[in-house]
One Martini backbone bead per residue (centre of mass of N, CA, C, O) as a GRO file, in nm:
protein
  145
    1UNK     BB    1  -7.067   6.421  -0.713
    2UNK     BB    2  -6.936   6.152  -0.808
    3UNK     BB    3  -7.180   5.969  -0.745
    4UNK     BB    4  -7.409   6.135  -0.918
    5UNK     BB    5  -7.249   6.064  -1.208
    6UNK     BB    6  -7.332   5.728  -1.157
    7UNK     BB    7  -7.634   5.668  -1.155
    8UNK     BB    8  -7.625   5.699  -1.499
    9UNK     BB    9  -7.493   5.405  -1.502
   10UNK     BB   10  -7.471   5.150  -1.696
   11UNK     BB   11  -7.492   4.782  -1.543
   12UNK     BB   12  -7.517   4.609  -1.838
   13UNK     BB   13  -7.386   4.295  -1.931
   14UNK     BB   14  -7.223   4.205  -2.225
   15UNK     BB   15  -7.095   3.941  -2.332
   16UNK     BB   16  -6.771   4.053  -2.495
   17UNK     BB   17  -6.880   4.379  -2.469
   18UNK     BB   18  -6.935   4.463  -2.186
   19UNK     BB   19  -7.053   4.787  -1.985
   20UNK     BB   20  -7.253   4.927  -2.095
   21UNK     BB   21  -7.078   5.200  -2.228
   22UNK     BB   22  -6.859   4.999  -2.191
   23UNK     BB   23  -6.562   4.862  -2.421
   24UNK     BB   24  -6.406   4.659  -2.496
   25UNK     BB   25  -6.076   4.830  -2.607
   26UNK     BB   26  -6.115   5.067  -2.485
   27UNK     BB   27  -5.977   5.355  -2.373
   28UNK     BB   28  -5.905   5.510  -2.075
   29UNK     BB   29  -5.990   5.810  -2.165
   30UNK     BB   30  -6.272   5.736  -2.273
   31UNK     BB   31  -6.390   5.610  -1.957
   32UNK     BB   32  -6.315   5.868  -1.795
   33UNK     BB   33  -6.531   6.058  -1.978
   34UNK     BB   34  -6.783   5.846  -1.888
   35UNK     BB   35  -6.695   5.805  -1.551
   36UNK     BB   36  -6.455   5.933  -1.440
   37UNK     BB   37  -6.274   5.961  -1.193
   38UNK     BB   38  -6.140   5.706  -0.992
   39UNK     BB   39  -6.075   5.621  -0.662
   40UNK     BB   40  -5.838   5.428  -0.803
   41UNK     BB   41  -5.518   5.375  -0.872
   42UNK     BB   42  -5.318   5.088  -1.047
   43UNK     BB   43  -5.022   4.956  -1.069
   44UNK     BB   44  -4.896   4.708  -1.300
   45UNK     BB   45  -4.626   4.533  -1.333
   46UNK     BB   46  -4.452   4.411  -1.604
   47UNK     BB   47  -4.202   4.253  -1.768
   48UNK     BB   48  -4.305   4.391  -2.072
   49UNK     BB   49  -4.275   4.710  -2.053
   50UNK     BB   50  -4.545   4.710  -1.953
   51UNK     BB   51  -4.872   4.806  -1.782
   52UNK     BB   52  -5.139   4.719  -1.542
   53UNK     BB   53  -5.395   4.910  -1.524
   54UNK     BB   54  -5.651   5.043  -1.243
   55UNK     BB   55  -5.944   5.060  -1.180
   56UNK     BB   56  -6.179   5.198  -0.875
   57UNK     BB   57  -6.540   5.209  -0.801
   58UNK     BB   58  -6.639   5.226  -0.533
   59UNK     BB   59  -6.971   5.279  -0.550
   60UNK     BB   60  -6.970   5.024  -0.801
   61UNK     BB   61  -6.786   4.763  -0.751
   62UNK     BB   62  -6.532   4.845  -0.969
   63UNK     BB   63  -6.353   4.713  -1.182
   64UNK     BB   64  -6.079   4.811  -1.412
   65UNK     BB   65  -5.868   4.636  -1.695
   66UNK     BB   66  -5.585   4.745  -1.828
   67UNK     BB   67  -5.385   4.685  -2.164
   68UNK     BB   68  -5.079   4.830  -2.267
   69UNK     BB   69  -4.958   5.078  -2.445
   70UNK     BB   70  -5.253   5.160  -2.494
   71UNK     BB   71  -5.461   5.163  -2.265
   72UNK     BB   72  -5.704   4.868  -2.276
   73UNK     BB   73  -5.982   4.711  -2.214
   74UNK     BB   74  -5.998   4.395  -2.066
   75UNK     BB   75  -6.188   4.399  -1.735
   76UNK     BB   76  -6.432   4.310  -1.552
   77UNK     BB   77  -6.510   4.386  -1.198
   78UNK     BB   78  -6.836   4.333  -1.029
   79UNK     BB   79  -7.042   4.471  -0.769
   80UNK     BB   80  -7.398   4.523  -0.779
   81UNK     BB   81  -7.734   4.604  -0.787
   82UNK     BB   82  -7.799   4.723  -1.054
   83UNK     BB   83  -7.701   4.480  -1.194
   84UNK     BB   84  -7.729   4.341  -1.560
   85UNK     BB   85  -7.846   4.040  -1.736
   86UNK     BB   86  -8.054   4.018  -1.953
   87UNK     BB   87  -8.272   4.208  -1.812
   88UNK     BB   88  -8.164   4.114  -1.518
   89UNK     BB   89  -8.152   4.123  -1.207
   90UNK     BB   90  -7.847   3.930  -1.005
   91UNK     BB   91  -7.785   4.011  -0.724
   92UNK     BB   92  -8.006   3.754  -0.592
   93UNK     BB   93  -7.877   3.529  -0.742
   94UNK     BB   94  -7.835   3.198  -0.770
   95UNK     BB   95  -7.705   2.938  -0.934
   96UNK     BB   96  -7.948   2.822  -1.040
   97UNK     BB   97  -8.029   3.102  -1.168
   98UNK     BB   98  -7.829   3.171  -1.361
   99UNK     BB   99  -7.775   2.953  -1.505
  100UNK     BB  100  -8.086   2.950  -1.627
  101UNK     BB  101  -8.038   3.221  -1.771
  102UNK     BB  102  -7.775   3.131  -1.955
  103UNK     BB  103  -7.950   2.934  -2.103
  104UNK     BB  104  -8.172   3.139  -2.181
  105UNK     BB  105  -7.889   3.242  -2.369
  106UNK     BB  106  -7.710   2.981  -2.492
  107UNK     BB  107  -7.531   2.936  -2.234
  108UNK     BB  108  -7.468   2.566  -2.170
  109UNK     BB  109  -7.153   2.591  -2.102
  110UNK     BB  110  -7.012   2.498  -1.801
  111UNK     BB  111  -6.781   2.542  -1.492
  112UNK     BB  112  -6.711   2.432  -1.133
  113UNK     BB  113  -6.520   2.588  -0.856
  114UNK     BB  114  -6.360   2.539  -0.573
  115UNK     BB  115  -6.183   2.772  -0.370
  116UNK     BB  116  -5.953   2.812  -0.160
  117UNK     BB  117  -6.112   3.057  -0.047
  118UNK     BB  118  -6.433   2.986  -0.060
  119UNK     BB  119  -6.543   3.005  -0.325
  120UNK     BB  120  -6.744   2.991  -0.604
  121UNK     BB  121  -6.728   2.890  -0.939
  122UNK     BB  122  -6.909   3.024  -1.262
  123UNK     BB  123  -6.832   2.930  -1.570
  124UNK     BB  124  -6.858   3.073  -1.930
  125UNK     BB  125  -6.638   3.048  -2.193
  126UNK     BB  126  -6.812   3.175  -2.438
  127UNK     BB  127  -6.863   3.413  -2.273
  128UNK     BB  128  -6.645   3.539  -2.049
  129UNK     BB  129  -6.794   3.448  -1.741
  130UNK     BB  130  -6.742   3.468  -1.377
  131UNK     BB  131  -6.907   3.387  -1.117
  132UNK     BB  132  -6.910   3.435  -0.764
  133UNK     BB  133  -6.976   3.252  -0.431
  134UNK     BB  134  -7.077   3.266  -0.087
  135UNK     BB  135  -7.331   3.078   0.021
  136UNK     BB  136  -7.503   3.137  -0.250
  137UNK     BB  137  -7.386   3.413  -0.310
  138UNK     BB  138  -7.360   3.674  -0.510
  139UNK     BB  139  -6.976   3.863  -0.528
  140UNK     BB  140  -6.924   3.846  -0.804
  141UNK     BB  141  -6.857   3.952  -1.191
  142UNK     BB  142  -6.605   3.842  -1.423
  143UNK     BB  143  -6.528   4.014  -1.772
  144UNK     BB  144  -6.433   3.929  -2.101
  145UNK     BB  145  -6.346   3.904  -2.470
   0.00000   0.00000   0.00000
C-alpha cells in the first residue's frame, strides 16, 4: 500500500524550491501528510540543543533532510529512474549531458571534484546542486535551498 501512494508523487527537482510537491522550509509534518510516513526516520543530534530528522524513502531512493527547533526540510538527496529536471528524466544521463541540460538553462558556472572514495561530483553552486557520478554514471543528485 505504501509503495502505491508514491507512485503519483512527482519527482520533479526544481533547483533551489524543493521535489515535486514538496518545498524547502516546509514542515515535517506537512512532507508526511504530502508523502507518508517514510521507511526510515534518523535522529542525528546537534551540539545546539536541535536535533537533524532524516526521512528515508527507501522505494523512491529519497533521502529528506529536516533542521530546526521546528524541523523543516533542507536538503534533498535522491536516486529514481522517474526523476526529472527541467523537463528531461536525467536517470540516463552522463556528466556530459547533465552539463548541457544545466547550461541551457543558464547555469553555466560548476565545479568538479573527484571524491575520496571514488564518485566524481559535478556541482553547480547557482543551483545549489551537486550530481555524483561513478564510472559516469549518475548516482545521485542532492539538492538545497
Amino acid at each position: 500500500i505504501h509503495y502505491k501512494y508514491m507512485e503519483n508523487i512527482s519527482l520533479t527537482i526544481k533547483p533551489n524550491i524543493g521535489l515535486g510537491n514538496l518545498e524547502f522550509d516546509m514542515p515535517i509534518e506537512k512532507v508526511i501528510e504530502l508523502w507518508g510516513e517514510s521507511t526510515e526516520l534518523e535522529t542525528i543530534e546537534n551540539a545546539v540543543d536541535e536535533a537533524t530528522l532524516v526521512l528515508h524513502y527507501e522505494e523512491r531512493g529519497c533521502t529528506l533532510v529536516f533542521e530546526g527547533f521546528n524541523p523543516k526540510l533542507t536538503y534533498i538527496d535522491i536516486l529514481d529512474d522517474s526523476m526529472t529536471l527541467f523537463g528531461e528524466e536525467i536517470i540516463d544521463k552522463n556528466e556530459e549531458e547533465i552539463i548541457k541540460l544545466m547550461e541551457s538553462n543558464n547555469y553555466t558556472e560548476y565545479s568538479c571534484e573527484n571524491e575520496d572514495w571514488g564518485e566524481k561530483s559535478l556541482s553547480f553552486e547557482k543551483a545549489n546542486i551537486d550530481f555524483f557520478f561513478e564510472n559516469d554514471e549518475l548516482i545521485s543528485v542532492a539538492f538545497n535551498k
